[in-house]
TIRO-2110 file (N, C-alpha, C; in Angstrom, 1 decimal):
// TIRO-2110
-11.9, -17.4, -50.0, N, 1, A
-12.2, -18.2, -48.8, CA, 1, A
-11.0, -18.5, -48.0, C, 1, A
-9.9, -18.9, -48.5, N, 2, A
-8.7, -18.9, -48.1, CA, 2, A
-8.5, -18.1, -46.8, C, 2, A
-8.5, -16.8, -47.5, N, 3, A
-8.3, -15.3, -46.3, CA, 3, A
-9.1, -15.4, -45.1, C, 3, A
-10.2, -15.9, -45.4, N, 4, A
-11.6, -16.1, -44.3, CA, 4, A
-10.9, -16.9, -43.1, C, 4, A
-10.3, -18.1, -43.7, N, 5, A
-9.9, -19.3, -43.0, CA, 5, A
-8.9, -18.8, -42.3, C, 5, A
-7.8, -18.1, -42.8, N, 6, A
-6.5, -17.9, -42.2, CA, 6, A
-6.7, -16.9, -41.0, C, 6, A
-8.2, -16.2, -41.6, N, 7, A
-8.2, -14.7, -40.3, CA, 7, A
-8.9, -15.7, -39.1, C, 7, A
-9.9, -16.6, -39.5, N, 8, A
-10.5, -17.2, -38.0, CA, 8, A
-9.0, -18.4, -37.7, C, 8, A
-8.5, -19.1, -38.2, N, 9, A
-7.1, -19.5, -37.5, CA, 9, A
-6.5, -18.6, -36.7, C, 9, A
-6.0, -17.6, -37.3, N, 10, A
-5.6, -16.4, -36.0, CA, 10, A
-6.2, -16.1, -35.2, C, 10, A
-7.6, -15.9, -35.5, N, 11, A
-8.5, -15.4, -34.2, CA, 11, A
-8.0, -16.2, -32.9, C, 11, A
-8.5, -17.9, -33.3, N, 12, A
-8.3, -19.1, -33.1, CA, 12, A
-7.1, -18.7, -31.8, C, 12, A
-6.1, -18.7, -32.5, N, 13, A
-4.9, -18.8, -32.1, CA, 13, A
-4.4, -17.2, -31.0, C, 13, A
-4.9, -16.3, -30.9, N, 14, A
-5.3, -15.0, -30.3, CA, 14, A
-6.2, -15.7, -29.2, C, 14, A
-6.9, -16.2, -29.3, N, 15, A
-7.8, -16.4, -28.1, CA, 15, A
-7.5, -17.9, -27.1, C, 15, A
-6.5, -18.4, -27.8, N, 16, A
-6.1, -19.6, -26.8, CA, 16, A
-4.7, -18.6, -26.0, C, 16, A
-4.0, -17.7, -27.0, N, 17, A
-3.1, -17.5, -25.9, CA, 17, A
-3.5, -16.5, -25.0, C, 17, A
-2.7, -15.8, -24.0, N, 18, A
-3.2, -15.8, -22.7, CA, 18, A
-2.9, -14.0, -23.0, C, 18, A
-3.5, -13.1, -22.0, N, 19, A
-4.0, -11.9, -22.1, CA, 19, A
-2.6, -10.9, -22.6, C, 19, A
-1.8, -11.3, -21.9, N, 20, A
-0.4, -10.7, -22.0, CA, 20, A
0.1, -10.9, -23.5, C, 20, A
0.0, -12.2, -23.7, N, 21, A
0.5, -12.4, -25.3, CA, 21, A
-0.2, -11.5, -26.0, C, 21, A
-1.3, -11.5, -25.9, N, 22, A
-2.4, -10.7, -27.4, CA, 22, A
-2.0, -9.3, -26.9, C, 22, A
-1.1, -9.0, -26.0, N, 23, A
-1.5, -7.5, -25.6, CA, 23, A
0.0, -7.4, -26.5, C, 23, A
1.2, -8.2, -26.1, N, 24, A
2.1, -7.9, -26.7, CA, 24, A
2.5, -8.2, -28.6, C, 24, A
1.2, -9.3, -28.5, N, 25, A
1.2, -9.3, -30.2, CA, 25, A
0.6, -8.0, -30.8, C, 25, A
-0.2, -7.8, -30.0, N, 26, A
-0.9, -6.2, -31.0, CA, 26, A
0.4, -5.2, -31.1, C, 26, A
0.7, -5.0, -29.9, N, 27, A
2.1, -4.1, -29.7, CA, 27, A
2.8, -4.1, -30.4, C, 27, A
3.5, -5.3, -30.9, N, 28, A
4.9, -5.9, -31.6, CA, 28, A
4.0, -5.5, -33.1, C, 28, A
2.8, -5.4, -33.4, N, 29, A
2.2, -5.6, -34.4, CA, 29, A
2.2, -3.9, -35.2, C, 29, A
1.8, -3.2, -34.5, N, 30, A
1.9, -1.8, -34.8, CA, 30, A
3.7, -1.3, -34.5, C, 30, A
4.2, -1.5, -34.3, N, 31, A
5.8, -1.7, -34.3, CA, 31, A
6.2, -0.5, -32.9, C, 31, A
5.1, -1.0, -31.6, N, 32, A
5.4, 0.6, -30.6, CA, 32, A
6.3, -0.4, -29.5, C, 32, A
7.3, 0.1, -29.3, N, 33, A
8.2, -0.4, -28.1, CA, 33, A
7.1, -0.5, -26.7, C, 33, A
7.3, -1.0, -25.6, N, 34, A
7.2, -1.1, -24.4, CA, 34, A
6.8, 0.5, -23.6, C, 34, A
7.9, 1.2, -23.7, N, 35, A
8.4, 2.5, -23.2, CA, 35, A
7.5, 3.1, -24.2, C, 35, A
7.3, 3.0, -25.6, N, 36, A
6.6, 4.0, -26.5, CA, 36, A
4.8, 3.7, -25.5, C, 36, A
4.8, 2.6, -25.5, N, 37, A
3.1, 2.8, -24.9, CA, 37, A
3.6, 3.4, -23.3, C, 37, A
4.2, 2.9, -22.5, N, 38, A
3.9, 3.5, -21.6, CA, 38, A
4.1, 5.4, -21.6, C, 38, A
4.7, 5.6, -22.3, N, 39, A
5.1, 7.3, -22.8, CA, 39, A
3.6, 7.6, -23.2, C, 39, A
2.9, 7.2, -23.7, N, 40, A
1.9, 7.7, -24.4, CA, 40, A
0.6, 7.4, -24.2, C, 40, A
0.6, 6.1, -23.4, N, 41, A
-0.7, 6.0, -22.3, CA, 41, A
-0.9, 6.7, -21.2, C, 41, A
0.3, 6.6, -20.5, N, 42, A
0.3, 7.4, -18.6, CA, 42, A
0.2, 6.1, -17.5, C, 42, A
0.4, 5.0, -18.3, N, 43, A
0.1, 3.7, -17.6, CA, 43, A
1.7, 3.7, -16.6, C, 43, A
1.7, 3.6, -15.8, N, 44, A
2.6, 3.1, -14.8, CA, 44, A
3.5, 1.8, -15.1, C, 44, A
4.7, 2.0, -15.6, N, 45, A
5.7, 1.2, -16.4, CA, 45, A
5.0, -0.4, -15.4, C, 45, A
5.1, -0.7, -14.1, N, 46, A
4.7, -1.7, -13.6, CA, 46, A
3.5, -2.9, -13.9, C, 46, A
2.7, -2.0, -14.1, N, 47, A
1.6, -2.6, -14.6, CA, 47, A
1.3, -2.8, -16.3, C, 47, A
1.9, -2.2, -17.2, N, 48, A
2.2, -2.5, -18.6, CA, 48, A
3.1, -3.6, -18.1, C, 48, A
3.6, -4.0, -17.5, N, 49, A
4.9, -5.2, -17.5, CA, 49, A
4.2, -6.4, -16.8, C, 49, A
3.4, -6.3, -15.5, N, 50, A
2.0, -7.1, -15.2, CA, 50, A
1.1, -7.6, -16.3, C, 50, A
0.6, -6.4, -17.1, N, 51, A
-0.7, -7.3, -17.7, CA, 51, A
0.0, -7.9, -19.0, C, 51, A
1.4, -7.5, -19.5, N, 52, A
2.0, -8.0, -20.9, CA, 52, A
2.6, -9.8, -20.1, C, 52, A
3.1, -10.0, -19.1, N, 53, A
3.5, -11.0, -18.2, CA, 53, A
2.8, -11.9, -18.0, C, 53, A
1.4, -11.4, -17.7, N, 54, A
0.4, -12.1, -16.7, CA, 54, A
0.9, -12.4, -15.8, C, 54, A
1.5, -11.7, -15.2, N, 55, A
2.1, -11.6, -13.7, CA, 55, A
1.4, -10.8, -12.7, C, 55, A
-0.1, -11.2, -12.3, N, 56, A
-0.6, -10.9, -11.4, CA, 56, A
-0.5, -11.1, -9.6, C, 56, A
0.6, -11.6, -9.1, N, 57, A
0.4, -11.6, -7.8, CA, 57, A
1.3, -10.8, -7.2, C, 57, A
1.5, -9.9, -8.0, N, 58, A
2.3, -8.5, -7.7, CA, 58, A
1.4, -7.5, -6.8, C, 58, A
0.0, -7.4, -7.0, N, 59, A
-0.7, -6.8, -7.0, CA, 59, A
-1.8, -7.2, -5.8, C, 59, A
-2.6, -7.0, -4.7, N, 60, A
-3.4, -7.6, -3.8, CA, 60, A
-4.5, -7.6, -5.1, C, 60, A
-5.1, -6.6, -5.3, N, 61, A
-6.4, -6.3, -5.7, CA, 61, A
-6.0, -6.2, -6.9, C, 61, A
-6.4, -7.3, -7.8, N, 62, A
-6.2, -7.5, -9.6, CA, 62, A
-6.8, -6.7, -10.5, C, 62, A
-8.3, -6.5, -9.9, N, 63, A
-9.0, -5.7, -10.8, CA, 63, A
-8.9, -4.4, -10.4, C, 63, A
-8.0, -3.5, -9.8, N, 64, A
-7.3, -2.6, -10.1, CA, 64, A
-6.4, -2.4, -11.6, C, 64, A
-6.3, -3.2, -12.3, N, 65, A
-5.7, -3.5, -12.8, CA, 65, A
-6.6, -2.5, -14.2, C, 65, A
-8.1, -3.0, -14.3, N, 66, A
-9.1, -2.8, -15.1, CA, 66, A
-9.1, -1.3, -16.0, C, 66, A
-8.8, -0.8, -15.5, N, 67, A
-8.8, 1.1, -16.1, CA, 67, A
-7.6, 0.9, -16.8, C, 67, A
-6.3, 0.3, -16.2, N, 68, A
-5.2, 0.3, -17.0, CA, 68, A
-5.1, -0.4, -18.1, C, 68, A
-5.8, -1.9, -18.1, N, 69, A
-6.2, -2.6, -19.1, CA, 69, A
-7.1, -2.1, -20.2, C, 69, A
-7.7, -1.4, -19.9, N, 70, A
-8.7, -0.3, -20.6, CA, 70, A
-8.0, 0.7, -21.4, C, 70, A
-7.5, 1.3, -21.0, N, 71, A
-6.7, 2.0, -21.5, CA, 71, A
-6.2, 1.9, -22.7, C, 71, A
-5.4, 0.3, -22.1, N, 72, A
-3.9, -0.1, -23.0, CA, 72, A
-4.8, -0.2, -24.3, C, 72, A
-6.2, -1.1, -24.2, N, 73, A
-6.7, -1.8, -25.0, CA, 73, A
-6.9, -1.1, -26.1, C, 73, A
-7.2, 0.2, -25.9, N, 74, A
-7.7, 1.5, -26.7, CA, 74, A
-6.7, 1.8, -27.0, C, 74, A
-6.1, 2.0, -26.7, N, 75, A
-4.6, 2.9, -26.8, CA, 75, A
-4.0, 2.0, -28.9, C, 75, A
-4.2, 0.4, -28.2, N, 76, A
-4.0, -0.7, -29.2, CA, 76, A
-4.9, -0.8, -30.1, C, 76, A
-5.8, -0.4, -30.1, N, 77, A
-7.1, -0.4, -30.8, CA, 77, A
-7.7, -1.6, -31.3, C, 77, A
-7.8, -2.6, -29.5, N, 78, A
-8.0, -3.7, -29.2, CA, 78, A
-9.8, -3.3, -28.6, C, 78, A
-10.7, -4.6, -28.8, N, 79, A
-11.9, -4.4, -28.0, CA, 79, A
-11.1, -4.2, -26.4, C, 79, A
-11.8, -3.0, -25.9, N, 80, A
-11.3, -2.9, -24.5, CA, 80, A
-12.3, -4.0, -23.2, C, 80, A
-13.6, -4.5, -24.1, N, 81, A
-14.9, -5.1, -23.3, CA, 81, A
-14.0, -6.4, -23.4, C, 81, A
-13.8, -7.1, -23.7, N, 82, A
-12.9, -8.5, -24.5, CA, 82, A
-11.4, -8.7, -23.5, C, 82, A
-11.1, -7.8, -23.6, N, 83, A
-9.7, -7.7, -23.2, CA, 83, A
-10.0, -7.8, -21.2, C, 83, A
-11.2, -6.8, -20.8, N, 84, A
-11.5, -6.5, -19.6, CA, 84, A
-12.2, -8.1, -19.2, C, 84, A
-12.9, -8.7, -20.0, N, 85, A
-13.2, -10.0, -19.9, CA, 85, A
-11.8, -11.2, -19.3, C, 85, A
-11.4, -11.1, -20.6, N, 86, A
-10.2, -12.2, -20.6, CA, 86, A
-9.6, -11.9, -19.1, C, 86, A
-9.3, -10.6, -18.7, N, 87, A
-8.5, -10.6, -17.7, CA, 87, A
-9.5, -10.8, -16.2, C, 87, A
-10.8, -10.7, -15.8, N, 88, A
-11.8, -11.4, -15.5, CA, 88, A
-11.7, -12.9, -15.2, C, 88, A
-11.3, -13.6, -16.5, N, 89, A
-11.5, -15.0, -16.4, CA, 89, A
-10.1, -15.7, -15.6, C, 89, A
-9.1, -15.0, -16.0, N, 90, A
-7.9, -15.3, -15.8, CA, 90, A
-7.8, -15.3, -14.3, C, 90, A
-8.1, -13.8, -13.6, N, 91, A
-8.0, -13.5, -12.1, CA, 91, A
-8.8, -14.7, -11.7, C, 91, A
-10.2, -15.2, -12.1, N, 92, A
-10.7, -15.9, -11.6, CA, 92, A
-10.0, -17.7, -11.7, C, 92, A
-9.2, -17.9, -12.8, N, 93, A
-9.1, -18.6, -12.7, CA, 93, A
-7.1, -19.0, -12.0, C, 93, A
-6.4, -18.2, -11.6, N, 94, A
-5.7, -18.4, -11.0, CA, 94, A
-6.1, -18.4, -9.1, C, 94, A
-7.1, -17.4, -9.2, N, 95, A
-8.1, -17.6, -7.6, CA, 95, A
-8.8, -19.0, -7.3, C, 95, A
-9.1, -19.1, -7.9, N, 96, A
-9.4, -20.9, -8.2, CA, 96, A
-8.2, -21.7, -8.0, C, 96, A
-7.0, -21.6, -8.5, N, 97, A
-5.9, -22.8, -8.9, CA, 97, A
-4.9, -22.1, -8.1, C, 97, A
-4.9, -21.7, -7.0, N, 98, A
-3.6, -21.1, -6.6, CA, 98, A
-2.2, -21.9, -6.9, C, 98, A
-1.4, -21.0, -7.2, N, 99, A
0.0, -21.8, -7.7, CA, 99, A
1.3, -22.1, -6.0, C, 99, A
1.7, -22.9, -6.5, N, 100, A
2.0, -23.5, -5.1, CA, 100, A
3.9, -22.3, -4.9, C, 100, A
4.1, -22.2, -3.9, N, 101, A
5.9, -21.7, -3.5, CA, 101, A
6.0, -21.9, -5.0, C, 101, A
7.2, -20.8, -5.5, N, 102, A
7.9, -21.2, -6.4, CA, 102, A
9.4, -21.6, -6.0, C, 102, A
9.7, -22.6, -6.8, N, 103, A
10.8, -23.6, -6.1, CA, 103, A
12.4, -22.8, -6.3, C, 103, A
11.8, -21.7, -7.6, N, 104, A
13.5, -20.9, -7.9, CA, 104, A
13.4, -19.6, -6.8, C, 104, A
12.7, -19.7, -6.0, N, 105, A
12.6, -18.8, -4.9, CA, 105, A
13.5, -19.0, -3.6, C, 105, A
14.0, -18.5, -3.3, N, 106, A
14.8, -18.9, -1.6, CA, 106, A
13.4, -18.8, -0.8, C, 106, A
13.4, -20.1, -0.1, N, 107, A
12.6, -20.2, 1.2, CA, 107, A
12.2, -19.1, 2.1, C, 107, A
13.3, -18.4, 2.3, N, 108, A
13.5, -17.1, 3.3, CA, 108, A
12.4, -16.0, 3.0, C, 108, A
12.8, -15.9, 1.6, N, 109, A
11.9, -14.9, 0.8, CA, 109, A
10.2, -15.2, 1.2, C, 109, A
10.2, -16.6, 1.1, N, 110, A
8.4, -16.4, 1.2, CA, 110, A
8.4, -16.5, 2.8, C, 110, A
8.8, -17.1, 3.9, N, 111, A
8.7, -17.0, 5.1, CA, 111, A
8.4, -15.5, 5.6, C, 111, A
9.4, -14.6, 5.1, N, 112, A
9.1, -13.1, 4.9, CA, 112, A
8.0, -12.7, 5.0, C, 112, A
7.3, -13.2, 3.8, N, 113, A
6.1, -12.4, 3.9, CA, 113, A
5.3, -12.9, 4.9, C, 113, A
5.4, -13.9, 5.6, N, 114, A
4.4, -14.7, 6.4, CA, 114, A
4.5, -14.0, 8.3, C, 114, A
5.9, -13.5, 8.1, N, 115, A
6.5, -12.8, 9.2, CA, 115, A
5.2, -11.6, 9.8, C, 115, A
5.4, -11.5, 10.8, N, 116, A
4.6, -10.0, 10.9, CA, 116, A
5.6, -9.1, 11.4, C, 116, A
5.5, -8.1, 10.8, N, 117, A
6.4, -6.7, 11.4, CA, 117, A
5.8, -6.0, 12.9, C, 117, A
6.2, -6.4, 13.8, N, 118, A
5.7, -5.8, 15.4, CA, 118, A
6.8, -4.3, 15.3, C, 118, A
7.6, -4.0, 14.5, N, 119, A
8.3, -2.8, 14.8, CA, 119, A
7.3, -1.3, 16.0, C, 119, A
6.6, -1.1, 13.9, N, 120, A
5.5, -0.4, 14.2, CA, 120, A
4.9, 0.0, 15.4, C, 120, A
3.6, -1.0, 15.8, N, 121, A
3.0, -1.3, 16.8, CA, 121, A
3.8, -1.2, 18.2, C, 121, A
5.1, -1.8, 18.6, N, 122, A
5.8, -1.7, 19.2, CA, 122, A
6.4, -0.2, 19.7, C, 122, A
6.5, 0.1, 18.8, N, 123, A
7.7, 1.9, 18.7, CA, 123, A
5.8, 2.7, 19.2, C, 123, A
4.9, 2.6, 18.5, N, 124, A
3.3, 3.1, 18.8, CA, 124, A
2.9, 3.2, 20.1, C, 124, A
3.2, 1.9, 21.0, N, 125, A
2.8, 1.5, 22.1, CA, 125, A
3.9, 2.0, 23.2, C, 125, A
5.4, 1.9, 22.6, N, 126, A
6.4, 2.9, 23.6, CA, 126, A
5.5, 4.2, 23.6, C, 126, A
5.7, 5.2, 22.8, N, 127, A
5.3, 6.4, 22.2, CA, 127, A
3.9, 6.5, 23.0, C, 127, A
3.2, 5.9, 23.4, N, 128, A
1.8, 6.1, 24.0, CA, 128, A
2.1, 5.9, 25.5, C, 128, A
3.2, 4.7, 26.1, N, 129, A
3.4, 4.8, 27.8, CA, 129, A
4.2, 6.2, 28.1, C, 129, A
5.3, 6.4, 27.1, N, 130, A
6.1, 7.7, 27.7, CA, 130, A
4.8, 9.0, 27.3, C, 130, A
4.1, 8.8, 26.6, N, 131, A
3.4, 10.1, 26.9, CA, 131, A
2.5, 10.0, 27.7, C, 131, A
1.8, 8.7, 28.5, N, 132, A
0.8, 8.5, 29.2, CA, 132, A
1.9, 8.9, 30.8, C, 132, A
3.4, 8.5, 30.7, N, 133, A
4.0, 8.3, 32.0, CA, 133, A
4.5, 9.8, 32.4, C, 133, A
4.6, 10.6, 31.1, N, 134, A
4.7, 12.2, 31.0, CA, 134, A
3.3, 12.9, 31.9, C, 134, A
2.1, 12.5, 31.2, N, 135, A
0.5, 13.3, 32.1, CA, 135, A
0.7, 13.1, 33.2, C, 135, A
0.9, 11.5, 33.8, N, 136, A
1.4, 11.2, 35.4, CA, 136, A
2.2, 12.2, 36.4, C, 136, A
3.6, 12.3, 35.7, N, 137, A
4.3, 13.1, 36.4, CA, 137, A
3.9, 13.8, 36.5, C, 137, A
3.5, 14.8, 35.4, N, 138, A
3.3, 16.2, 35.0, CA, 138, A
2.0, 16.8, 36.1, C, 138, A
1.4, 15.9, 35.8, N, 139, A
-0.1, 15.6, 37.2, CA, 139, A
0.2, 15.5, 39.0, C, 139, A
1.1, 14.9, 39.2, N, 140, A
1.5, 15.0, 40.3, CA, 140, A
2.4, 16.0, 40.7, C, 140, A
2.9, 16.6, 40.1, N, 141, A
3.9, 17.5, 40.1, CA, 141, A
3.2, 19.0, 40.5, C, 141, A
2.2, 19.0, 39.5, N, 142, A
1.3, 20.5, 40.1, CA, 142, A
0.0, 19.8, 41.1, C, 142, A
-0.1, 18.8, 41.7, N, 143, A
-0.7, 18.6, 42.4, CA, 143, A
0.1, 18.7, 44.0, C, 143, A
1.6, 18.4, 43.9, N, 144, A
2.8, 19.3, 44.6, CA, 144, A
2.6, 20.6, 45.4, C, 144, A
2.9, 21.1, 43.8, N, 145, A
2.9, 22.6, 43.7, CA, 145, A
1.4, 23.2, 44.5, C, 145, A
0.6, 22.7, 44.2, N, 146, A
-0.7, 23.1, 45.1, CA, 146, A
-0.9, 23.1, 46.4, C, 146, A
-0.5, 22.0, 46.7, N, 147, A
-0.2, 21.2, 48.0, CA, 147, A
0.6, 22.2, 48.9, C, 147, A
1.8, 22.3, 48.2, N, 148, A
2.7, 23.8, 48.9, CA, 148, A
2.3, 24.8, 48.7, C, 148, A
2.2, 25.5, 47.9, N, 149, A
1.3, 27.0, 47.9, CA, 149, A
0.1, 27.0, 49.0, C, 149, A
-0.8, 25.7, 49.0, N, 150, A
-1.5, 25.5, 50.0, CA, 150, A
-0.9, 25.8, 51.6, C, 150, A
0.0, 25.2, 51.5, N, 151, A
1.1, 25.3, 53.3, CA, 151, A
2.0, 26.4, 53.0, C, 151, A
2.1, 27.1, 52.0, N, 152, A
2.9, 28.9, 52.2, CA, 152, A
1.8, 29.4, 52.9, C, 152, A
0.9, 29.2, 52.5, N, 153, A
-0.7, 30.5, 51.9, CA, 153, A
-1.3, 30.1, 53.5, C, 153, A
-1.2, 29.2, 54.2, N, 154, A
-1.3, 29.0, 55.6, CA, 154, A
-0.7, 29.0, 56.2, C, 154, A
0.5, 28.7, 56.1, N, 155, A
1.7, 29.2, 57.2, CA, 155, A
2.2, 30.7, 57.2, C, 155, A
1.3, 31.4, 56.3, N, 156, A
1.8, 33.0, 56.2, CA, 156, A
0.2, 33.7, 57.2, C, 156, A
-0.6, 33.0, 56.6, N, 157, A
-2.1, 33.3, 57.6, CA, 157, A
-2.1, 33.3, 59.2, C, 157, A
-1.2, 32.3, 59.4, N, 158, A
-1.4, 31.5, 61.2, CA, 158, A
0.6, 32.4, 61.7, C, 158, A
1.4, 32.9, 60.8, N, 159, A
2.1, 33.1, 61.4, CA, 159, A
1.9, 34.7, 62.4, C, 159, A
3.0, 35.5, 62.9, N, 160, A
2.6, 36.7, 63.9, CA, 160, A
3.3, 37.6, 63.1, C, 160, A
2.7, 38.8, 63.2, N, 161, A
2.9, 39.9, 62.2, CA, 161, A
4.3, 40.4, 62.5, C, 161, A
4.8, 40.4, 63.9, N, 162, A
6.3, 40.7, 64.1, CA, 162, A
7.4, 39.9, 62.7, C, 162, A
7.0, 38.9, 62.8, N, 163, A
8.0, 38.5, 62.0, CA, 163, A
7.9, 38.3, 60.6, C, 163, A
7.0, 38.7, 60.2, N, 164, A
7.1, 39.2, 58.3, CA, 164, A
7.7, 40.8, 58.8, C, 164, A
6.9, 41.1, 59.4, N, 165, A
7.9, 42.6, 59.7, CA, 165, A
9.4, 43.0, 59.6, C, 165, A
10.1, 41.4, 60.3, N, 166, A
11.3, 41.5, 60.4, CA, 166, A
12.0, 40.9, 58.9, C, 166, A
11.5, 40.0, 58.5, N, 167, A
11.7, 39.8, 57.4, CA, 167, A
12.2, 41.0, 56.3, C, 167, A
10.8, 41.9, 56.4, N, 168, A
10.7, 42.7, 55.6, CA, 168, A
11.8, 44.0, 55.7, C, 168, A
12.7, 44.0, 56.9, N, 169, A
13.5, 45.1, 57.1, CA, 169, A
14.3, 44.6, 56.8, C, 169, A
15.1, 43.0, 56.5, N, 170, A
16.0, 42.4, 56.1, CA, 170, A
16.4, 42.8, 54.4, C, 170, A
END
Protein backbone atom coordinates (compact mmCIF):
# COMPACT_ATOMS: atom_id res chain seq x y z
CA UNK A 1 0.00 0.00 0.00
CA UNK A 2 2.86 2.21 0.66
CA UNK A 3 4.00 2.12 -3.15
CA UNK A 4 0.27 2.82 -4.19
CA UNK A 5 0.36 6.04 -2.09
CA UNK A 6 3.79 7.27 -3.05
CA UNK A 7 2.87 6.65 -7.08
CA UNK A 8 -0.61 8.74 -6.63
CA UNK A 9 1.62 11.53 -4.54
CA UNK A 10 3.64 11.82 -7.63
CA UNK A 11 0.94 11.71 -9.92
CA UNK A 12 -0.39 14.37 -7.52
CA UNK A 13 2.60 16.28 -7.82
CA UNK A 14 3.08 15.85 -11.95
CA UNK A 15 -0.16 17.31 -12.48
CA UNK A 16 0.03 20.50 -10.32
CA UNK A 17 3.22 21.30 -12.04
CA UNK A 18 2.97 23.01 -15.30
CA UNK A 19 3.37 21.32 -18.87
CA UNK A 20 7.07 22.24 -19.38
CA UNK A 21 8.13 20.73 -15.97
CA UNK A 22 6.52 17.19 -16.61
CA UNK A 23 8.01 17.40 -20.12
CA UNK A 24 11.40 18.09 -18.67
CA UNK A 25 10.89 15.65 -15.65
CA UNK A 26 10.23 12.72 -18.09
CA UNK A 27 13.34 13.86 -20.05
CA UNK A 28 15.77 14.30 -17.06
CA UNK A 29 14.04 10.89 -16.07
CA UNK A 30 15.18 8.67 -18.99
CA UNK A 31 18.57 10.47 -18.76
CA UNK A 32 18.21 12.16 -22.82
CA UNK A 33 19.75 15.71 -22.97
CA UNK A 34 17.77 18.56 -24.65
CA UNK A 35 19.83 18.31 -28.02
CA UNK A 36 19.48 14.26 -27.72
CA UNK A 37 15.48 14.80 -28.19
CA UNK A 38 15.70 17.37 -30.46
CA UNK A 39 18.30 15.02 -32.70
CA UNK A 40 15.94 12.42 -32.60
CA UNK A 41 12.51 13.88 -32.82
CA UNK A 42 13.03 16.54 -35.80
CA UNK A 43 11.36 19.03 -33.40
CA UNK A 44 12.77 22.48 -34.18
CA UNK A 45 15.30 23.22 -31.23
CA UNK A 46 12.81 26.48 -30.58
CA UNK A 47 9.87 24.96 -29.77
CA UNK A 48 11.39 21.91 -27.56
CA UNK A 49 12.70 25.14 -25.56
CA UNK A 50 8.89 26.82 -25.70
CA UNK A 51 6.97 23.83 -24.58
CA UNK A 52 9.91 22.71 -21.77
CA UNK A 53 9.65 26.88 -20.66
CA UNK A 54 6.11 27.44 -21.05
CA UNK A 55 7.06 30.17 -22.88
CA UNK A 56 4.33 30.63 -25.13
CA UNK A 57 4.14 34.21 -26.52
CA UNK A 58 6.89 33.52 -28.76
CA UNK A 59 4.64 32.10 -31.02
CA UNK A 60 1.13 34.05 -32.52
CA UNK A 61 -0.70 30.76 -32.97
CA UNK A 62 -0.04 28.32 -29.82
CA UNK A 63 -1.69 25.48 -31.07
CA UNK A 64 0.70 25.19 -33.66
CA UNK A 65 2.51 24.07 -31.20
CA UNK A 66 0.16 20.65 -31.03
CA UNK A 67 1.97 18.05 -33.54
CA UNK A 68 5.27 19.11 -31.83
CA UNK A 69 3.83 18.45 -28.44
CA UNK A 70 2.69 15.20 -29.89
CA UNK A 71 5.49 14.22 -30.94
CA UNK A 72 7.66 15.00 -27.94
CA UNK A 73 5.04 13.19 -25.89
CA UNK A 74 5.60 9.92 -27.75
CA UNK A 75 8.93 10.32 -28.33
CA UNK A 76 8.80 10.38 -24.00
CA UNK A 77 6.40 7.81 -23.82
CA UNK A 78 4.15 10.26 -22.20
CA UNK A 79 0.12 10.07 -22.85
CA UNK A 80 0.30 12.39 -26.00
CA UNK A 81 -4.01 13.05 -25.47
CA UNK A 82 -2.98 14.45 -21.65
CA UNK A 83 -0.11 16.26 -22.57
CA UNK A 84 -2.17 17.93 -25.88
CA UNK A 85 -4.92 18.70 -23.09
CA UNK A 86 -2.70 20.29 -20.48
CA UNK A 87 -1.29 22.52 -23.11
CA UNK A 88 -5.04 23.41 -24.19
CA UNK A 89 -5.82 24.53 -20.74
CA UNK A 90 -2.74 26.47 -20.26
CA UNK A 91 -3.11 28.49 -23.84
CA UNK A 92 -6.47 29.09 -22.60
CA UNK A 93 -5.70 30.00 -19.53
CA UNK A 94 -2.87 32.62 -20.16
CA UNK A 95 -5.59 34.02 -23.01
CA UNK A 96 -7.79 34.62 -20.25
CA UNK A 97 -5.11 36.27 -17.72
CA UNK A 98 -2.94 38.19 -20.03
CA UNK A 99 0.40 39.06 -18.29
CA UNK A 100 1.00 42.61 -18.10
CA UNK A 101 4.78 44.49 -19.80
CA UNK A 102 7.51 42.72 -18.25
CA UNK A 103 9.21 45.21 -16.05
CA UNK A 104 13.07 43.56 -16.83
CA UNK A 105 12.21 44.57 -20.39
CA UNK A 106 13.44 48.04 -21.82
CA UNK A 107 10.36 50.04 -22.58
CA UNK A 108 11.76 50.62 -26.19
CA UNK A 109 11.60 46.98 -26.84
CA UNK A 110 7.83 46.66 -26.33
CA UNK A 111 7.02 50.11 -28.05
CA UNK A 112 8.65 48.29 -31.08
CA UNK A 113 6.42 46.05 -31.50
CA UNK A 114 3.48 48.41 -31.35
CA UNK A 115 5.40 50.63 -34.08
CA UNK A 116 4.15 49.90 -37.63
CA UNK A 117 6.88 49.33 -40.32
CA UNK A 118 5.59 51.85 -43.37
CA UNK A 119 9.06 50.91 -45.07
CA UNK A 120 7.46 48.26 -47.16
CA UNK A 121 4.31 49.76 -48.27
CA UNK A 122 6.14 52.94 -48.90
CA UNK A 123 9.24 51.61 -51.20
CA UNK A 124 5.60 49.42 -52.91
CA UNK A 125 3.86 52.60 -53.53
CA UNK A 126 7.24 54.47 -54.99
CA UNK A 127 7.78 51.27 -57.19
CA UNK A 128 3.97 51.58 -58.51
CA UNK A 129 4.17 55.77 -59.33
CA UNK A 130 7.67 55.37 -61.26
CA UNK A 131 6.13 52.55 -63.14
CA UNK A 132 2.75 54.13 -63.54
CA UNK A 133 4.92 57.71 -64.50
CA UNK A 134 7.05 55.31 -66.94
CA UNK A 135 3.32 54.05 -69.14
CA UNK A 136 2.71 57.99 -69.07
CA UNK A 137 5.78 59.07 -70.76
CA UNK A 138 6.23 56.01 -72.64
CA UNK A 139 2.37 56.78 -73.98
CA UNK A 140 2.91 60.14 -74.92
CA UNK A 141 6.03 59.67 -76.52
CA UNK A 142 4.63 57.20 -79.35
CA UNK A 143 1.61 59.24 -79.38
CA UNK A 144 4.54 61.99 -80.66
CA UNK A 145 5.95 59.76 -82.83
CA UNK A 146 2.56 59.25 -84.49
CA UNK A 147 1.63 62.65 -84.59
CA UNK A 148 4.96 63.20 -86.74
CA UNK A 149 5.03 60.42 -88.96
CA UNK A 150 1.42 61.65 -89.37
CA UNK A 151 3.03 65.39 -90.62
CA UNK A 152 6.11 63.51 -92.72
CA UNK A 153 3.42 61.14 -94.43
CA UNK A 154 1.48 64.57 -95.34
CA UNK A 155 3.90 66.88 -95.94
CA UNK A 156 5.50 64.31 -98.44
CA UNK A 157 1.79 63.74 -100.09
CA UNK A 158 0.98 67.75 -100.56
CA UNK A 159 4.66 68.51 -101.40
CA UNK A 160 5.73 68.99 -105.68
CA UNK A 161 7.47 66.17 -107.21
CA UNK A 162 10.45 68.58 -108.45
CA UNK A 163 11.73 68.61 -105.16
CA UNK A 164 12.01 64.99 -103.81
CA UNK A 165 13.49 64.79 -107.30
CA UNK A 166 16.04 67.14 -106.21
CA UNK A 167 16.62 65.77 -103.11
CA UNK A 168 17.07 62.59 -104.63
CA UNK A 169 20.08 63.70 -106.95
CA UNK A 170 21.69 65.09 -103.83
Amino acid sequence: MGGDQSETTSNNQARKATLGQSLVAAREKRGLSRETVIHQTHIPAHYVQMLEDDDYHQISDQLYLLPFLRRYASFLEIDQDESAMRLLHEVQRIESNPSPVRLDEPVGIVRRHRRHNWTKPILFGGLIAIIIGAYIVQSRHSDMDMVSAAKVQSSQDTAPSSSSGSIRAN
